[in-house]
N, C-alpha and C positions, 0 to 999 in steps of 0.2 A: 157463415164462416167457410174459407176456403178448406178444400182435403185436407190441403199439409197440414193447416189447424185444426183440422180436429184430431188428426193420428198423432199431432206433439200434446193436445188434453188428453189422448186414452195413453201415452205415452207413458205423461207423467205420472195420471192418476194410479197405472199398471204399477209402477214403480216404488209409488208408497205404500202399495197394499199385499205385492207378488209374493214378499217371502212369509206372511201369513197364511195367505194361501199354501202355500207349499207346508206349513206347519200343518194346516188342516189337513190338506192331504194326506200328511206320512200319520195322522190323529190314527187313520184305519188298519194301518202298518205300514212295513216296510216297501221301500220302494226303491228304484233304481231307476237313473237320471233321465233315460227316452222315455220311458212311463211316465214322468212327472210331467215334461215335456206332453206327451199326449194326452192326459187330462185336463191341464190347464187348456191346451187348442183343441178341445172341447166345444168350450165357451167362445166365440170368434174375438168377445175384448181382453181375453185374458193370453192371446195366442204370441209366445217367444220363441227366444232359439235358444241351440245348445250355448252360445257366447254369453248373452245373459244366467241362464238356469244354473250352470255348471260355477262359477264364479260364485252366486248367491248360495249355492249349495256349501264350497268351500270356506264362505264368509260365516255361516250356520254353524258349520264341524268347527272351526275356531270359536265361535264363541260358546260350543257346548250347549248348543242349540238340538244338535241333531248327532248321531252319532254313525257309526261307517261299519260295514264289514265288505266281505269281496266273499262272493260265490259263484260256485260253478253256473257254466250256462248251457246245456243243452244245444243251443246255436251259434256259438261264439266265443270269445275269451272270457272268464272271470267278469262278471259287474261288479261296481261297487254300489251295496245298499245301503240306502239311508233311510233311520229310526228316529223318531221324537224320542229326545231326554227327557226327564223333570223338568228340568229349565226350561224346555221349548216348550213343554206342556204350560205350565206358567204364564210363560210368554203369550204365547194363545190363549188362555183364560185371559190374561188381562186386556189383552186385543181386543177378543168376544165383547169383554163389557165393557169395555170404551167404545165401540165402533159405532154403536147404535148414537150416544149423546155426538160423537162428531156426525156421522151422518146426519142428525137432525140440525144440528147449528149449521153446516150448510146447505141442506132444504131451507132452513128460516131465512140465508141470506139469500137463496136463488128466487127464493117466494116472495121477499118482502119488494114493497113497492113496486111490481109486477103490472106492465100495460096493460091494461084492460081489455079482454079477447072483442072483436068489432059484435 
C-alpha cells in the first residue's frame, strides 16, 4: 500500500477510537487541551492537532461526557480544564469491555484465510 494509504487507515482507525482515548486520559484527572494534545503524540499513531482535539473536546462538554473549568495559568491566559463525568466514566467502561471482542472479530477477519508465509 502506497503512504497516502496508509495514513487515510491510521486516519480513520484514529478517528473511531480518539475520543476514548481522550476519556482515558482525563480517567487520571484533569487536563487542559495542549496536554491532551501531547500525550496522545506520545504514541506517533495517535498524533493530532489542536483542529481535531479541541472540536472533539467541545462535542464531549455537550454531551456531558466531560465537564470544564478555566484556571489560572502561571504562563499564560486562563486554560480551560477538562474532567470525566459519570457519563464519560460509563462511556469508558463500556468502551473497555467492548474493545477487546471488536478487536478480536477483526484479528479473525485479518487472520482468516491468510497466504501462507513462503
Amino acid at each position: 500500500m502506497e503512504q497516502g494509504g496508509a495514513s487515510k487507515v491510521m486516519s480513520q482507525l484514529r478517528r473511531g477510537v480518539l475520543e476514548y482515548c481522550v476519556l482515558a486520559l482525563l480517567r487520571g484527572g484533569s487536563r487542559y487541551g495542549v496536554e491532551l494534545l501531547r500525550e496522545l503524540g506520545q504514541l506517533e499513531v495517535m498524533i493530532t492537532s489542536e483542529g481535531t482535539i479541541y472540536p472533539l473536546l467541545s462535542r464531549l462538554r455537550r454531551e456531558s461526557l466531560v465537564e470544564t473549568t478555566w484556571q489560572e495559568s502561571s504562563s499564560g491566559p486562563p486554560r480551560r480544564y477538562y474532567e470525566l463525568t459519570p457519563s464519560g466514566q460509563l462511556a469508558l467502561d463500556e468502551f473497555t469491555t467492548e474493545w477487546p471482542r471488536f478487536h478480536d472479530a477483526v484479528q479473525y477477519f485479518l487472520s482468516k484465510n491468510e497466504a501462507p508465509q513462503p
